[in-house]
BALO-343107 format. One record per residue: chain; x, y, z of N, C-alpha, C in turn. Coordinates in steps of 0.05 Angstrom, whole numbers. Example, Ala and Ser with C-alpha at 12.3 -4.5 7.8 and 13.67 -1.06 7.14 Angstrom:
REM BALO-343107
(A; (264; -114; 156); (246; -90; 156); (264; -66; 156))
(A; (257; -45; 142); (273; -21; 143); (258; 1; 157))
END
This chain:
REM BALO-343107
(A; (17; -24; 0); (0; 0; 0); (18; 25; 0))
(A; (8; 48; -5); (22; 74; -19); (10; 84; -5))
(A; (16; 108; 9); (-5; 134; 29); (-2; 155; 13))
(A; (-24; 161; 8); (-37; 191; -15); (-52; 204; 9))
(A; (-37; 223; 16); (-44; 249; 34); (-70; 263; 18))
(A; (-92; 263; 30); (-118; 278; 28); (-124; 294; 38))
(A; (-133; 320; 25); (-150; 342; 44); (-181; 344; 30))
(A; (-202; 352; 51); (-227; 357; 45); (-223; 391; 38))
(A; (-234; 391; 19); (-229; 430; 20); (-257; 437; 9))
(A; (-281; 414; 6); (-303; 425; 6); (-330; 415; 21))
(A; (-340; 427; 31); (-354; 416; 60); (-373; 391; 45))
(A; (-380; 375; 60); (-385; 349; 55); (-378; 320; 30))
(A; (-362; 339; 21); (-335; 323; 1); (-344; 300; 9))
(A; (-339; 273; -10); (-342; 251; -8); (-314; 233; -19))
(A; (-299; 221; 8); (-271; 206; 8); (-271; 190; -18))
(A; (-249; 187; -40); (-256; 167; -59); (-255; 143; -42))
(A; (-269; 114; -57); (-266; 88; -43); (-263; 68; -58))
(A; (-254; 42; -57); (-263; 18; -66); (-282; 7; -58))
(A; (-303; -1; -87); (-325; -5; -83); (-332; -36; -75))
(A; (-306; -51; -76); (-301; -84; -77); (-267; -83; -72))
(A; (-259; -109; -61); (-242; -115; -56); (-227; -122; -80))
(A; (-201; -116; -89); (-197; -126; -108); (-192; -102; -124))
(A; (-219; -81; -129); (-213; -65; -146); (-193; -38; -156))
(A; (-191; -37; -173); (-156; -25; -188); (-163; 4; -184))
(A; (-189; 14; -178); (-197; 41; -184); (-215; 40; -162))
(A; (-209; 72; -154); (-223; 77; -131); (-250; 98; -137))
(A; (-267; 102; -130); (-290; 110; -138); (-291; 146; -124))
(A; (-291; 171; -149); (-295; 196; -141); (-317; 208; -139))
(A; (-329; 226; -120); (-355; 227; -124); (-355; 264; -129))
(A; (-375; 267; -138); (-376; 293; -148); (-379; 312; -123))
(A; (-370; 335; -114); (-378; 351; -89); (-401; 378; -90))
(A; (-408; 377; -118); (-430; 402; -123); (-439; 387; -151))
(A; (-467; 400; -158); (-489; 391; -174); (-481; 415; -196))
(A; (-468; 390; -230); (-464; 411; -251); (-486; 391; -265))
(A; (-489; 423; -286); (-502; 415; -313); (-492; 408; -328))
(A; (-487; 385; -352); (-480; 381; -375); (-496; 378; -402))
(A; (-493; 403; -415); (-504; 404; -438); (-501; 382; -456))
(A; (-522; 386; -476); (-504; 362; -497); (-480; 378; -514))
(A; (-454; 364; -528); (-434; 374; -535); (-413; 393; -516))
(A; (-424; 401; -487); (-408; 408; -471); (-391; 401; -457))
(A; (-370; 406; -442); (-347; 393; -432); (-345; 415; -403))
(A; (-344; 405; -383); (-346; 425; -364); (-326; 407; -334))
(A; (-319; 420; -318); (-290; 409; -297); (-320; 403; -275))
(A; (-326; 379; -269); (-340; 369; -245); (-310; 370; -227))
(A; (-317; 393; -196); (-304; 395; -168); (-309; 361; -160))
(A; (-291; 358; -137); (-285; 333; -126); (-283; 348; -100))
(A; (-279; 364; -85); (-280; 376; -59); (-247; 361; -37))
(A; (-233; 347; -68); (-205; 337; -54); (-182; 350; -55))
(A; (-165; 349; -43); (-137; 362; -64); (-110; 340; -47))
(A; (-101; 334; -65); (-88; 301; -63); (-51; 298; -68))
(A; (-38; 298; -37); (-7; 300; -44); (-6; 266; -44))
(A; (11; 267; -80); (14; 237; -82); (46; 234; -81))
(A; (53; 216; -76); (78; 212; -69); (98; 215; -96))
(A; (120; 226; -104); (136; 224; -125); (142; 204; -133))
(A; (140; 201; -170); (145; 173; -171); (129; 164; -182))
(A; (99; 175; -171); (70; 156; -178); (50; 182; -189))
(A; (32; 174; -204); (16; 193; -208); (-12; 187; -209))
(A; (-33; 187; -200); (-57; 185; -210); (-73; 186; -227))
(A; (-88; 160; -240); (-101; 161; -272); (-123; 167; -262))
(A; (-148; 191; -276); (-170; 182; -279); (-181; 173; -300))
(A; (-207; 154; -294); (-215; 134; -313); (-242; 137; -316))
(A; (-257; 124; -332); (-284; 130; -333); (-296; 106; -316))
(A; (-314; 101; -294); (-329; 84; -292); (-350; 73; -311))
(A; (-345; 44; -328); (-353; 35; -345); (-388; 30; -351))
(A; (-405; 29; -326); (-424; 44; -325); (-443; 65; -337))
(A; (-424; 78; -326); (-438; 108; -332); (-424; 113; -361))
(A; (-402; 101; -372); (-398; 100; -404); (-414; 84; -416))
(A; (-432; 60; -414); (-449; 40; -419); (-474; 56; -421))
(A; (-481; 67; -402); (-514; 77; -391); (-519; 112; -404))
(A; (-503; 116; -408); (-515; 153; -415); (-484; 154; -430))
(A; (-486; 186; -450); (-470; 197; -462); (-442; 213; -453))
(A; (-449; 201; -427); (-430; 218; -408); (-392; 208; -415))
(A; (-379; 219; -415); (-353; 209; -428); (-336; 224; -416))
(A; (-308; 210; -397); (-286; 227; -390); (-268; 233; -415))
(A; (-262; 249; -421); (-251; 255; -452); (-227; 260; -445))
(A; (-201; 260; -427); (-186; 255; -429); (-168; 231; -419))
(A; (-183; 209; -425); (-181; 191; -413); (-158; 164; -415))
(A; (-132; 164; -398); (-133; 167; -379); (-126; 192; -370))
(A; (-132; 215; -353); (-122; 231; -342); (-98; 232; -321))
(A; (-85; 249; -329); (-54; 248; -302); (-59; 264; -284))
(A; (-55; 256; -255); (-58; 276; -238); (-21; 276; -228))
(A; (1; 297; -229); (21; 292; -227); (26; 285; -199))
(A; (55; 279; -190); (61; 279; -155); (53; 316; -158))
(A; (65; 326; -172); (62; 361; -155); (45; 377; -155))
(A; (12; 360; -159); (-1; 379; -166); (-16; 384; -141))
(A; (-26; 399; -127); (-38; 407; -109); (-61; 421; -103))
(A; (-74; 426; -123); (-111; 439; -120); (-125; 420; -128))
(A; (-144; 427; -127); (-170; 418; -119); (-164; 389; -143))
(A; (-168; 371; -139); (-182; 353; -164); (-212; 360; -175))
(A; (-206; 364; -206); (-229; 366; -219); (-232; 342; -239))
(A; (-256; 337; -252); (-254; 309; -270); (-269; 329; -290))
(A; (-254; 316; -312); (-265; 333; -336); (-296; 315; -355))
(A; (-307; 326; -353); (-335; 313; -363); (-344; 323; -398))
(A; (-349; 304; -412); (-363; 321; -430); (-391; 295; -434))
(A; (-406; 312; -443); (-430; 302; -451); (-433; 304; -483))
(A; (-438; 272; -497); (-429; 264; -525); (-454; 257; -528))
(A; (-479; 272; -523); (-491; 271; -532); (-502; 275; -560))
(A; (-525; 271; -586); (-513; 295; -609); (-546; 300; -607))
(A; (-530; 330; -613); (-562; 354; -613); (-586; 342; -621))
(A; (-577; 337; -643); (-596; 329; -666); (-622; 307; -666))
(A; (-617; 297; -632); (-635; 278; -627); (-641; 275; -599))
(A; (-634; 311; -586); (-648; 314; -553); (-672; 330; -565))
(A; (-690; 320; -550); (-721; 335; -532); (-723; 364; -524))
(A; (-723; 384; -544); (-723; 404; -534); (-743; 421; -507))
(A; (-736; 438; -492); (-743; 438; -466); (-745; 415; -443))
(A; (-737; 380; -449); (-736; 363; -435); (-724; 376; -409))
(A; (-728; 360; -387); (-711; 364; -367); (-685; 351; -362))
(A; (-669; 358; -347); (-640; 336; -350); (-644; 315; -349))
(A; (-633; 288; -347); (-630; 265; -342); (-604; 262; -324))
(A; (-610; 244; -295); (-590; 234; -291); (-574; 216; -293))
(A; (-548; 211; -278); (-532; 199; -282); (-542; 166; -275))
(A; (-573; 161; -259); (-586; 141; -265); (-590; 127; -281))
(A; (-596; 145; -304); (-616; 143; -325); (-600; 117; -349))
(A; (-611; 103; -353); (-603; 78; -379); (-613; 85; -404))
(A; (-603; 63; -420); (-605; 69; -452); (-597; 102; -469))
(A; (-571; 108; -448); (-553; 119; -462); (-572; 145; -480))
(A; (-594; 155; -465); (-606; 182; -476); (-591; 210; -485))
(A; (-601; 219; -502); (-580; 241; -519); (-607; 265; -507))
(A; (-584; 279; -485); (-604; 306; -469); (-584; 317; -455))
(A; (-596; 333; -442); (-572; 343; -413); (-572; 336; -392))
(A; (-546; 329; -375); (-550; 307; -353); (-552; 333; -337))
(A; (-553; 324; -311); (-544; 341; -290); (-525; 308; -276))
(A; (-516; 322; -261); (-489; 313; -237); (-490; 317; -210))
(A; (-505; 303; -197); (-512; 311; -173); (-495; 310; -153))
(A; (-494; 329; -133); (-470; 322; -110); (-476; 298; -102))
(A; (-455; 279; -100); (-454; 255; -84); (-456; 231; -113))
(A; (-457; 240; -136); (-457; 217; -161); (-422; 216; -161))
(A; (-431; 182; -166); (-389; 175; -174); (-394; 182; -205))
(A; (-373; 195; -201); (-374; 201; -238); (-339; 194; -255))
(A; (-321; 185; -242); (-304; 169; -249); (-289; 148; -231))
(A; (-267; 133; -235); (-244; 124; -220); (-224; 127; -220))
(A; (-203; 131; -190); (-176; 140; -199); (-161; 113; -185))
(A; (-137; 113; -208); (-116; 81; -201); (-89; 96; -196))
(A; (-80; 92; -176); (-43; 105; -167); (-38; 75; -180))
(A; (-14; 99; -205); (4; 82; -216); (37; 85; -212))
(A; (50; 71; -212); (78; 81; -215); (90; 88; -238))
(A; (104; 107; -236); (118; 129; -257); (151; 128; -261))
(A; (153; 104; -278); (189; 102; -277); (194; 132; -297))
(A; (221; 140; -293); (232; 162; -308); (242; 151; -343))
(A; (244; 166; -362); (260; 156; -377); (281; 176; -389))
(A; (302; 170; -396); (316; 181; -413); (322; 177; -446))
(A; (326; 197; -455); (328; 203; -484); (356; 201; -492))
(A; (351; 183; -512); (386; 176; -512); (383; 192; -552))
(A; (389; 216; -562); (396; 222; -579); (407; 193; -605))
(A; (394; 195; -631); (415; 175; -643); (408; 183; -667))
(A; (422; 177; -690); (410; 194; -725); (390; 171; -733))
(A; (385; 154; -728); (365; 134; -738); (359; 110; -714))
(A; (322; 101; -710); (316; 85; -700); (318; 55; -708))
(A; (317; 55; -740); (304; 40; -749); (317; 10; -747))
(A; (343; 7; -742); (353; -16; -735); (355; -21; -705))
(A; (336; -3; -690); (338; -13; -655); (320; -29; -645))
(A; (319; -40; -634); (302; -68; -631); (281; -79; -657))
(A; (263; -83; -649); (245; -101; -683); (223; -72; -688))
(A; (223; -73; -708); (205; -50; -729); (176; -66; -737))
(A; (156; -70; -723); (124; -86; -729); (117; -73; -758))
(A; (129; -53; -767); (119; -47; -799); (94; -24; -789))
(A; (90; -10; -800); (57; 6; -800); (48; 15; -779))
(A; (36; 20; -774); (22; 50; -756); (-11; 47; -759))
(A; (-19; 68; -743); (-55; 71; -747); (-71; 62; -765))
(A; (-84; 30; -753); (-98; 13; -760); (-87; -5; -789))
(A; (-61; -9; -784); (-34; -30; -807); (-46; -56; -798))
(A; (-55; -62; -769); (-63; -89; -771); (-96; -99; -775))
(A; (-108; -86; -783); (-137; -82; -794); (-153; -87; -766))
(A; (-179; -99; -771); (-202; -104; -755); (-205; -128; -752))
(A; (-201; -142; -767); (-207; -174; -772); (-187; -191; -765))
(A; (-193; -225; -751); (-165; -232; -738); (-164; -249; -770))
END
């Protein structure tokens, strides 16, 4: 186990947790109630701010859920939280919903809500809306050289060279 120093810095903040034994990602919960438009991308507060030990850094991830059930999508995913960063944790949200097939004047949908509806969620204080996994962070060095191409094996091709099909 690793000790990741926590502060609450917003009143009734909710501690991330594991939701099961076993699991790689710990569960963040939102600390204030945002809107998400459709096509919008907005920083959901976490009410944490988190000294992680050097060395290691924190991924956030999407809980596979709420990517399954609604349009809701962490879009930079995985996210780095560095050892030096020190404010608040925010999780970046966008809602992938497309216009062209929300309910005008509907009301939001929450992060309850199934079959992946194209509207505006809301985010209520106290919804998990991602997971974060402490990973370790080896350093690397850049070793300068005029050509790669004879350094270890060359797989040939790049973006999508090995097709779709086995």
């Amino acid at each position: 186990m690793v000790e990741v120093f926590v502060e609450v810095c917003r009143e009734d903040a909710i501690l991330p947790r594991y939701a099961n034994p076993g699991d790689a990602g710990m569960d963040v919960y939102a600390a204030e109630e945002v809107i998400v438009a459709p096509g919008e991308t907005v920083v959901v507060p976490t009410g944490l701010k988190l000294a992680i030990p050097e060395g290691y850094e924190i991924q956030v991830r999407p809980r596979s859920g709420l990517s399954l059930k609604t349009p809701i999508r962490i879009p930079n995913s995985p996210g780095t939280i560095d050892s030096g960063y020190r404010d608040e944790l925010g999780i970046i949200v966008n809602n992938n919903s497309d216009k062209s097939l929300c309910e005008e004047g509907k009301p939001p949908y929450t992060l309850d809500e199934k079959g992946n509806k194209n509207g505006t969620y809301i985010i209520r204080k106290g919804d998990r809306i991602a997971q974060i996994v402490l990973q370790v962070v080896p350093k690397m060095v850049l070793t300068r050289v005029s050509s790669v191409k004879d350094i270890g094996t060359n797989r040939g091709g790049g973006f999508g060279s090995t097709g779709v099909t086995g």
